[in-house]
C-alpha positions in Angstrom: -113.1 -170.4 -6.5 -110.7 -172.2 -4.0 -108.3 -169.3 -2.8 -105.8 -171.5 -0.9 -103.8 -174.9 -1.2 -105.4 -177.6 0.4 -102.7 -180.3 1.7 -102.5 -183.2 4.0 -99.3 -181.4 5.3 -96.6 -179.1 4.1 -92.6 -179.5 4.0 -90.0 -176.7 3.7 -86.6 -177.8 3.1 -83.6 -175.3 1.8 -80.9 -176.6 -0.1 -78.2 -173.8 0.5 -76.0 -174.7 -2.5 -79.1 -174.3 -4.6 -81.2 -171.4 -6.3 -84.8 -171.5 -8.4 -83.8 -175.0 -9.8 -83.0 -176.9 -7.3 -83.2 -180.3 -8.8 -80.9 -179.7 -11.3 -78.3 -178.0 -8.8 -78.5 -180.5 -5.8 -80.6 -183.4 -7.6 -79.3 -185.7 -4.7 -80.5 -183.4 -1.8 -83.5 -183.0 -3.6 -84.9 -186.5 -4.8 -83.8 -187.4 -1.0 -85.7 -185.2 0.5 -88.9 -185.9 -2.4 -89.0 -189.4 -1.4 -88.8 -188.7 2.3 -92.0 -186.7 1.7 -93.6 -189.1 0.2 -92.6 -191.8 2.6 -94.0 -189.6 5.5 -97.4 -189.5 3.0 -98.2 -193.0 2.8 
């Protein structure tokens, strides 16, 4: 059994206007940074 995530590297951004659902309160801020993620991936 795998007991921890496994990642080719790991992002922590806080949105301070937002709570648990974050891409429905800042869906700007957060499909920003998403794509900026995946930019840094490939």
């Amino acid at each position: 059994m795998v007991r921890s995530l496994q990642s080719p590297a790991k992002h922590l951004k806080v949105l301070d206007d937002a709570g648990h659902l974050n891409l429905y309160e800042e869906p700007e801020r957060f499909i920003a940074f998403m794509d900026a993620v995946r930019a840094s991936l490939t």
